[in-house]
C-alpha positions as CSV (number, residue, x, y, z in Angstrom):
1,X,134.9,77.0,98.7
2,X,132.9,80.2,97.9
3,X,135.6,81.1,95.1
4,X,134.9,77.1,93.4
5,X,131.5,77.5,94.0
6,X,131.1,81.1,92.2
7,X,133.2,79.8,88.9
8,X,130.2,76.7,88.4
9,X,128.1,77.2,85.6
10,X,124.5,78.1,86.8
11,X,123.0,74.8,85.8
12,X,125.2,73.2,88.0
13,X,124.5,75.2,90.8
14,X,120.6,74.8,90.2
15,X,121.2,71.3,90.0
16,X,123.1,71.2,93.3
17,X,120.0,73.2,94.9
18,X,117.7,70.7,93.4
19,X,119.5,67.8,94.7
20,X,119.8,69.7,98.2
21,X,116.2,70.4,98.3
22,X,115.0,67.0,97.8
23,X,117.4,65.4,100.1
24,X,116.3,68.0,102.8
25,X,112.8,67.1,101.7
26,X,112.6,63.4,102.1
27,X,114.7,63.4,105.2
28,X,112.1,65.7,107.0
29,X,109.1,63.4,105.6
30,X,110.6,60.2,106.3
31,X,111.6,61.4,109.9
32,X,108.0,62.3,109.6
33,X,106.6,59.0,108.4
34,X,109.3,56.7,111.1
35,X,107.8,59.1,114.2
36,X,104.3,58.2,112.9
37,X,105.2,54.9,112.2
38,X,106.7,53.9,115.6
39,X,104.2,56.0,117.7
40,X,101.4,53.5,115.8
41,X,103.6,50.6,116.7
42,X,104.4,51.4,120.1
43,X,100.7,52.7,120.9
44,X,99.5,49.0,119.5
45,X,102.1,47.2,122.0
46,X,101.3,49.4,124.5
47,X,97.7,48.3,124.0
48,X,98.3,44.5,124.1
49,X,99.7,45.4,127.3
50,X,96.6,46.6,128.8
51,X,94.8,43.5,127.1
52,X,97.6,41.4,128.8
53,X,97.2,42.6,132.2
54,X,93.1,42.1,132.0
55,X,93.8,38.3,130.9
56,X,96.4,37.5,133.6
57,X,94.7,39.4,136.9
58,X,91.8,37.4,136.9
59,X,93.7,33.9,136.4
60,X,96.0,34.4,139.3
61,X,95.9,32.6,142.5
62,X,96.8,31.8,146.6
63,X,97.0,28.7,147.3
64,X,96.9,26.9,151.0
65,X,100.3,27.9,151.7
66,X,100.0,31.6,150.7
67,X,101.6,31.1,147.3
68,X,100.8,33.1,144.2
69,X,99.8,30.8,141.3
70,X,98.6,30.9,137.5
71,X,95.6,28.8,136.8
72,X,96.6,28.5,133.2
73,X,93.7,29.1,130.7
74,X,93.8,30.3,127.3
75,X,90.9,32.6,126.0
76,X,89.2,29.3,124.4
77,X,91.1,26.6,126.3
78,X,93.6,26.5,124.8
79,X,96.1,26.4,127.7
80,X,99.4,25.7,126.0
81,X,99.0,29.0,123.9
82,X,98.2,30.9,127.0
83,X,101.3,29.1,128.4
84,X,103.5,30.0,125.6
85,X,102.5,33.9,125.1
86,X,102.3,34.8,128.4
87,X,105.2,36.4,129.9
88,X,104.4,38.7,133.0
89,X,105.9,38.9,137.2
90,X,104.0,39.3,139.9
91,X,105.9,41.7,142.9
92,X,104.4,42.0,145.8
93,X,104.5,46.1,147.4
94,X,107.6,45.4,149.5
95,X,109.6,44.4,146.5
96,X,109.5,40.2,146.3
97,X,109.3,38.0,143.4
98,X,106.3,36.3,143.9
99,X,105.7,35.0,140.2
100,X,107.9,34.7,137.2
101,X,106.5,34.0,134.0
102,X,108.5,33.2,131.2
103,X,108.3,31.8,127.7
104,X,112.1,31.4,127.7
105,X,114.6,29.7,130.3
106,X,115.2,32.0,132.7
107,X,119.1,31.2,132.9
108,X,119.2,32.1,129.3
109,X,118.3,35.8,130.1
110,X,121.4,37.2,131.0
111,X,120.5,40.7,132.9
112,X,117.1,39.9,135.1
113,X,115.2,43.1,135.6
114,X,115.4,45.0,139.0
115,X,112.0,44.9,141.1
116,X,109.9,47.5,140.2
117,X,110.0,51.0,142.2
118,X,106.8,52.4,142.0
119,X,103.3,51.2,142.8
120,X,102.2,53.2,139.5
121,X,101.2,52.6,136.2
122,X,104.4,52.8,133.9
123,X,105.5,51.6,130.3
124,X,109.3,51.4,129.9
125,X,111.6,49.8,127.3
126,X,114.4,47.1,128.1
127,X,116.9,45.4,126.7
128,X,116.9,42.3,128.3
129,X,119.8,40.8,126.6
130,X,121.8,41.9,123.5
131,X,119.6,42.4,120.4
132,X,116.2,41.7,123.0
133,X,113.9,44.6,124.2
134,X,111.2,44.4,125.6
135,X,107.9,46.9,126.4
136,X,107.2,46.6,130.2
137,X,103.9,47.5,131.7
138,X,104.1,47.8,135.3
139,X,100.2,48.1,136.7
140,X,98.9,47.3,140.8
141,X,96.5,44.6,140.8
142,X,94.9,41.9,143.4
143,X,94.7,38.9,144.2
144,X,92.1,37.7,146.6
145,X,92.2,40.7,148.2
146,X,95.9,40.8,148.0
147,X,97.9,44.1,146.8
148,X,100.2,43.3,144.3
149,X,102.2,44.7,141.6
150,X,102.2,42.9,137.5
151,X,104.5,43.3,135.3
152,X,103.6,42.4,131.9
153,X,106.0,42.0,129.0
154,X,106.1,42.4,124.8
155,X,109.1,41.7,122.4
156,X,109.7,44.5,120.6
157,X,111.8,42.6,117.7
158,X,109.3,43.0,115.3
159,X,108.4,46.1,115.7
160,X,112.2,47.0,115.6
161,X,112.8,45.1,112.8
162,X,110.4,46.6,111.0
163,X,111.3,50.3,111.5
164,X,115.1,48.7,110.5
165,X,113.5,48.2,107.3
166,X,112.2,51.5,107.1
167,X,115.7,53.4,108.0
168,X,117.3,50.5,105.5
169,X,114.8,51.4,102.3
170,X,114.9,55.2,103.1
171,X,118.8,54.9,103.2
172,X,119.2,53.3,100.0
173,X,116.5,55.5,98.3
174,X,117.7,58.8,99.7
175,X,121.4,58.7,97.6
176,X,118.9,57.7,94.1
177,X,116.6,60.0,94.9
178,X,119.1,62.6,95.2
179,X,120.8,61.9,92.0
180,X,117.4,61.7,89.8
181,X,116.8,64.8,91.2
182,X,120.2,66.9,90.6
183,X,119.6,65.0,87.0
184,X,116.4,66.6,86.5
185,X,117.3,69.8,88.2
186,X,119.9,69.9,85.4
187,X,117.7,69.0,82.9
188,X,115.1,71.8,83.4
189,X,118.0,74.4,84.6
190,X,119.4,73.3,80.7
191,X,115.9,74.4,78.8
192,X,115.1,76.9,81.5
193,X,118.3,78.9,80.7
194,X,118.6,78.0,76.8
195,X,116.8,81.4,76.0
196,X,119.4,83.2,78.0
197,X,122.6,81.1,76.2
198,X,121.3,82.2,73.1
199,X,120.6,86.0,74.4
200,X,124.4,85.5,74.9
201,X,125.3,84.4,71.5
202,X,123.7,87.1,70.0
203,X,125.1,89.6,72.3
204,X,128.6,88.2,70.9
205,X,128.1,89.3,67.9
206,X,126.5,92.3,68.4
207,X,129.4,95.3,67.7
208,X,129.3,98.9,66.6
209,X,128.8,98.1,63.5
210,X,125.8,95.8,63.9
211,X,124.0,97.6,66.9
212,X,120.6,97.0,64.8
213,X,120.9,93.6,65.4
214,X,118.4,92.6,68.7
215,X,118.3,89.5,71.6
216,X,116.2,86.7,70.6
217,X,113.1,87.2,72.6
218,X,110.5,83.9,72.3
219,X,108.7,84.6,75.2
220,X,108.4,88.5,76.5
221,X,106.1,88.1,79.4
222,X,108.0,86.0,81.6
223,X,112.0,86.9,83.1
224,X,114.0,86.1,80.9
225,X,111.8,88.1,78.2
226,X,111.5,91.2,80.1
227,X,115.3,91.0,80.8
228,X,116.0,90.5,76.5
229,X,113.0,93.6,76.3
230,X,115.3,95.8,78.2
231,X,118.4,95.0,76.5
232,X,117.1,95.3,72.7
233,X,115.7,98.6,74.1
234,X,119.0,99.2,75.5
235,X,120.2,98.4,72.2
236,X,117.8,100.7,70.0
237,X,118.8,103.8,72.3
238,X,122.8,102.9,71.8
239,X,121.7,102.2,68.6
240,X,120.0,105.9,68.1
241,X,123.3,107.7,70.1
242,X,125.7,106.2,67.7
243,X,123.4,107.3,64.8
244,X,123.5,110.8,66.4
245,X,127.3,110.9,67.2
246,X,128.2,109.5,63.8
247,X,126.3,112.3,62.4
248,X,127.2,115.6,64.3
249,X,130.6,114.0,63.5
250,X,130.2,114.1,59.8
251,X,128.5,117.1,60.8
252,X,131.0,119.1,62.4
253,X,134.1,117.4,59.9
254,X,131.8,119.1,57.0
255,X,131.1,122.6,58.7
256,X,134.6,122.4,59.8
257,X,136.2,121.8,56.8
258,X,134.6,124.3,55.0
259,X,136.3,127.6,56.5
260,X,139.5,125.4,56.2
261,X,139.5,125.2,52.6
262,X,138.6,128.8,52.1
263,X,141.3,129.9,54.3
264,X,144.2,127.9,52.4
265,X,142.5,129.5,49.3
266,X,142.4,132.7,49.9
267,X,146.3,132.1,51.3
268,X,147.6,130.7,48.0
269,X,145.8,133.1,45.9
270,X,148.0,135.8,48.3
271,X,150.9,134.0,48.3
272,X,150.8,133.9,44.3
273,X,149.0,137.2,43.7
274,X,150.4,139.5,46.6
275,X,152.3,142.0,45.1
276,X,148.8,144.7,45.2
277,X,148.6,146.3,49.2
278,X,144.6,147.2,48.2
279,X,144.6,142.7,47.3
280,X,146.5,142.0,50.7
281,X,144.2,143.7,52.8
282,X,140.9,142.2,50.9
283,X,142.5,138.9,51.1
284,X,143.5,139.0,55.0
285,X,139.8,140.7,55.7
286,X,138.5,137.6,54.0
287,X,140.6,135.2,55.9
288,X,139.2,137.2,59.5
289,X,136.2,136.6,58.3
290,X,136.7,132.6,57.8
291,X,138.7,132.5,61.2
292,X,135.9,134.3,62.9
293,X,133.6,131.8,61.9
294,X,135.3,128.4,62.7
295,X,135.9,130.6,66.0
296,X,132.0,130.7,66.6
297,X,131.9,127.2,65.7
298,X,134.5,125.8,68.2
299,X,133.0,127.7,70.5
300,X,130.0,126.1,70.0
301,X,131.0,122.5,69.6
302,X,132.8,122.9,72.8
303,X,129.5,124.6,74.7
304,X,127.4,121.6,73.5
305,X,130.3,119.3,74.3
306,X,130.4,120.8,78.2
307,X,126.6,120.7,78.4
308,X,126.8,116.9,77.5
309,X,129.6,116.0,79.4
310,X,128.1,117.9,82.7
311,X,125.5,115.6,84.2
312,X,125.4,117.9,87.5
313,X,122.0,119.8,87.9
314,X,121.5,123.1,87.2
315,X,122.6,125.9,89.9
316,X,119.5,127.6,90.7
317,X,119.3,131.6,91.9
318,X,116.6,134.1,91.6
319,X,116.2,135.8,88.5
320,X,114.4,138.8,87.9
321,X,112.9,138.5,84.4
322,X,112.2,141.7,82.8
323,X,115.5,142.5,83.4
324,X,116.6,139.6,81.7
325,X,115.3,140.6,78.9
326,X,116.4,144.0,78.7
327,X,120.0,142.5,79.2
328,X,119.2,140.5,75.9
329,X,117.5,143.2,73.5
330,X,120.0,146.0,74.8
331,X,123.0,143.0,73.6
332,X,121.0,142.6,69.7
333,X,119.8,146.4,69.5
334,X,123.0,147.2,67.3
335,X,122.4,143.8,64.7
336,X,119.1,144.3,64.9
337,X,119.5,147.9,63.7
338,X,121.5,146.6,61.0
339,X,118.7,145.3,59.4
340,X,116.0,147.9,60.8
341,X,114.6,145.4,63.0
342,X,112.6,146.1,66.4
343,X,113.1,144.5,69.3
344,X,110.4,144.4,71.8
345,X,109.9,143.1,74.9
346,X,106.7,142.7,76.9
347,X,106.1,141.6,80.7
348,X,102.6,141.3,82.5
349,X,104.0,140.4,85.6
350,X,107.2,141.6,87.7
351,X,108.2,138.0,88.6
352,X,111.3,136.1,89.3
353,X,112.2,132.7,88.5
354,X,114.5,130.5,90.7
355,X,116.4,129.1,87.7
356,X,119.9,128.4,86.2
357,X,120.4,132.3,84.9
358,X,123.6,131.5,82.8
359,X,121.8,128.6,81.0
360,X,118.5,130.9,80.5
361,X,120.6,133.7,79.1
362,X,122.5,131.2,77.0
363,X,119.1,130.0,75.4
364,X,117.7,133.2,74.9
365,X,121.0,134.9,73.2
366,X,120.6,131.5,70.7
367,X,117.1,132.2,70.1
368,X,117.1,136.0,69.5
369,X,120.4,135.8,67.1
370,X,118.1,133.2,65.2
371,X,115.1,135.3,65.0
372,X,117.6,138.0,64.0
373,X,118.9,136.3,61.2
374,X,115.8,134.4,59.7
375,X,113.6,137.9,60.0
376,X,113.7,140.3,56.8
377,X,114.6,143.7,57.2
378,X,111.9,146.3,58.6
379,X,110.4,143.8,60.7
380,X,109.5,143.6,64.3
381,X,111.1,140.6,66.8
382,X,109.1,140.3,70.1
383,X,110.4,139.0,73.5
384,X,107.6,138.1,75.8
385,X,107.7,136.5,79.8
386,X,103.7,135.9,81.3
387,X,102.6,133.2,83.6
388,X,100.7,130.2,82.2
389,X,98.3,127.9,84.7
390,X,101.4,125.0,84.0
391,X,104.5,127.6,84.5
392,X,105.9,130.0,83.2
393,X,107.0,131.1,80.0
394,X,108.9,133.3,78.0
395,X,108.4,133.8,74.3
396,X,110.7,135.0,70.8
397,X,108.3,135.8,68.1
398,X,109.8,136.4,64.4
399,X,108.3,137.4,60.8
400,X,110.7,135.0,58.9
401,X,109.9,132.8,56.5
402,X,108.5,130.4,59.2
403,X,109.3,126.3,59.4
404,X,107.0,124.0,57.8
405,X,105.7,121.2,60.1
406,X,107.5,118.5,58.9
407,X,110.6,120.3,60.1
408,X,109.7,121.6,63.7
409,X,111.5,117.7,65.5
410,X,114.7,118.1,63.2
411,X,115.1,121.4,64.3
412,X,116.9,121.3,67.1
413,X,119.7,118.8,65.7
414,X,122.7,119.9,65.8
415,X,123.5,121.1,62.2
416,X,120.4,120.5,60.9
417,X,119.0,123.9,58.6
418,X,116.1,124.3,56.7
419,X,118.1,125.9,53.6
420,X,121.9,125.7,53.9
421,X,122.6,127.1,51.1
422,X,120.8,130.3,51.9
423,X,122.2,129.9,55.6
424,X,125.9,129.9,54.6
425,X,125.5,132.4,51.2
426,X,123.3,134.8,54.2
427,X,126.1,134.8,56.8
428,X,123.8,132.5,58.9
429,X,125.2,130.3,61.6
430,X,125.9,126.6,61.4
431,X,122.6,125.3,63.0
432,X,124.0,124.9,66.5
433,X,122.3,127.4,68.6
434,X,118.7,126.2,68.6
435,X,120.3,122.7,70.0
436,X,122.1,124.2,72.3
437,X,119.1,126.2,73.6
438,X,116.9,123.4,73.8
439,X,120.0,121.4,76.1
440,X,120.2,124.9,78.6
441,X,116.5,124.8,78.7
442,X,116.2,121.0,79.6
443,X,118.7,121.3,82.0
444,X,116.8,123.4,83.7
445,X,113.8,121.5,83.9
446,X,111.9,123.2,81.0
447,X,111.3,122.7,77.1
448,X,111.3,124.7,73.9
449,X,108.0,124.3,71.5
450,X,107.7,125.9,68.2
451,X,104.8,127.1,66.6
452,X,105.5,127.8,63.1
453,X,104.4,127.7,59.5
454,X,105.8,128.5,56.0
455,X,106.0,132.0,55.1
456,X,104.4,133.2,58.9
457,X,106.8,133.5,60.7
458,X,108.4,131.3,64.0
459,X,107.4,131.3,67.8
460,X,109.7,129.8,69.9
461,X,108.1,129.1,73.8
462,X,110.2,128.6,76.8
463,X,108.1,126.9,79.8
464,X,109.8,126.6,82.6
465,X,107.9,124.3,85.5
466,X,105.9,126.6,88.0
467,X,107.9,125.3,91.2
468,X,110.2,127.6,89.8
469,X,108.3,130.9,90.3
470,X,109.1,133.4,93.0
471,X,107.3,136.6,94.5
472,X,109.3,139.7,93.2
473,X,108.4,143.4,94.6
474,X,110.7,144.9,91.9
475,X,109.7,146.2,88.7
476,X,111.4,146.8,85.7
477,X,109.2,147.0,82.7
């Protein structure tokens, strides 16, 4: 049942609920309206009753022979009305008929009523004979100074037959009233959900290579909106990772291709031109040089590549800062001399941080070997840690030719360079490190700004969260 139920369409199912919660509806108000209905009915016989018993006590009778009697008189005279709607028995206390009053025969009545028990008031219902109850009142009263007991009677038929026509009418209205409903339940379910079918014809055709195409969204501030808002931004952030993925792609094809072709070149010039040792040795230095470089550029791709693929946080450990940076200008001292660079490094506080130290180093190596390369010669590179009121942060200052504004978002794409010409004819790298420093410092809960202009040089800021500070009594610096 659950697995038939689950393959229905929604609208189906809404109009099943529909349908359900009317018919639970109308049974609980008319079970509602037939309780109110016969209390009314029964309270007004019940009243009758009483009116019955007032009229008949006071026109009953002993005669000579110690007899009860009726002296029959209608409320205007009329005695054969009186006759014909009275119906009541008078009992006396130990149980004996001493008055029957019936409008009908009394060997019609099939089952005659048991004398009455009690010398209480009490209203009871009877069926007399098949199809005929009756509403009993059972009341003491006098007569002459006589106890006595009077029953007085009501036919219920009406009353029955009228709450017959009530179950009858709510019986035949229930099953319509259940079908209009699913109908309409259907109906609305239909245009209710007619934004979502065509959500889901447009999702059909949405593929990879139409992921700029969005859900139809007519109405955004109710459910269904808000649910096509989330998808078409859903969409535009698919739509921006494919953008990104197609281009570090061409990207990487491009950078990779490059030291490719230059190998096979410099190996077919050898092949056909190899007979000087002095040309071999130039030619297999050049072809080092090539290999060396699409080394340092797998080895990239694949550290971007694990940083992307690893969604575990960072693994955090104390680290003692100024010796950080030590480790990092005592690493560049010999390619910095190469160029008659300085490297300093300044720290106004002996602090550690608690902090992923292999994904710190990482961005700091990527940041100094830029500042390194992008510096002219003669020219002084500065590594600086101090604490800020929002962290803490640690600085590589450069006097290179500086990154005009429009540049400082693009960056830190991967393969993204401000000249690539002069990066490639300058030995420079292939625009990957500065991405892959921004990735190490994200993961560990930090971020890179620049502050840069053309022709003033760069400043690249680390700030790393001040949760992530730590007392340290040693000092390095």
């Amino acid at each position: 049942m659950k697995g038939w139920w689950l393959r229905r369409s929604v609208r189906f199912r809404l109009a099943l609920w529909y349908a359900a919660a009317t018919a639970l509806v109308l049974i609980a108000f008319a079970w509602f309206v037939y309780e109110v209905i016969e209390h009314r009915l029964a309270a007004e016989i019940d009243r009758q009753l009483r009116i019955d018993f007032d009229l008949v006590e006071p026109q009953l009778d002993v005669d000579t022979e110690g007899r009860v009697g009726w002296m029959v008189r209608g409320s205007h005279g009329d005695e054969g009305f009186a006759r014909i709607s009275a119906w009541f028995e008078v009992w006396s206390e130990n149980k004996e008929l001493l008055l029957r009053h019936w409008p009908v025969p009394e060997g019609n009545i099939k089952d005659v009523l048991p004398p009455p028990q009690t010398s209480t008031l009490k209203f009871a219902t009877v069926e007399l004979e098949r199809g005929l109850f009756l509403r009993v009142m059972e009341r003491p009263g006098r007569v002459q100074g006589r106890s006595v007991i009077i029953r007085v009677f009501r036919d219920e038929t009406e009353m029955r037959r009228t709450l017959s026509e009530i179950v009858e009418v709510s019986m035949l209205g229930f099953p319509l009233a259940g079908a209009l409903a699913a109908i309409g339940g259907y109906l609305v379910a239909t245009r209710s959900l007619a934004p979502l079918s065509a959500m889901a014809r447009q999702a059909r055709r949405i593929t990879s290579e139409s992921l700029s195409k969005r859900l139809p969204n007519p109405n955004p501030n109710d459910e269904l909106g808000r649910l096509a808002t989330v998808f078409n931004e859903t969409l535009t952030r698919l739509e921006a990772s494919f953008a990104e993925l197609q281009r570090f792609t061409a990207d990487a094809s491009h950078e990779l291709r490059s030291p490719l072709t230059a190998l096979r070149a410099v190996g077919e010039v050898a092949l056909r031109d190899g007979h000087d040792p002095a040309m071999l040795r130039e030619t297999i230095g050049s072809m080092l040089e090539e290999a060396e470089r699409l080394t340092d550029l797998v080895d990239a791709l694949l550290t971007l590549a694990r940083m992307d693929a690893t969604k575990a946080s960072a693994t955090r450990e104390e680290v003692n800062i100024a010796t950080l940076l030590e480790e990092i200008r005592d690493q560049f001292e010999v390619l910095a001399a190469e160029k008659s660079q300085t490297l300093a490094v300044s720290n106004d506080h002996n602090v550690a941080v608690k902090t992923d130290r292999t994904l710190l180093r990482l961005a700091l190596v990527n940041l100094v070997h830029n500042a390194i390369q992008h510096s002219p010669s003669n020219s002084k590179i500065s590594l600086a840690a101090a604490w800020r009121p929002r962290g803490f942060e640690i600085s590589v200052s450069d006097s290179g030719h500086g990154i005009a504004p429009e540049y400082h978002e693009k960056i830190f794409e991967p393969f993204f360079r401000v000249d690539k010409a002069r990066s490639r004819s300058g030995g420079g790298g292939v625009g990957l490190g500065l991405a892959i420093a921004e990735r190490a410092i994200e993961r560990n809960g930090g971020r890179i700004i620049l502050q840069s202009e053309s022709n003033r040089g760069s400043v690249f800021r680390i700030e790393l969260p001040s949760s992530s500070q730590l007392p340290s009594s040693s000092a390095t610096i």
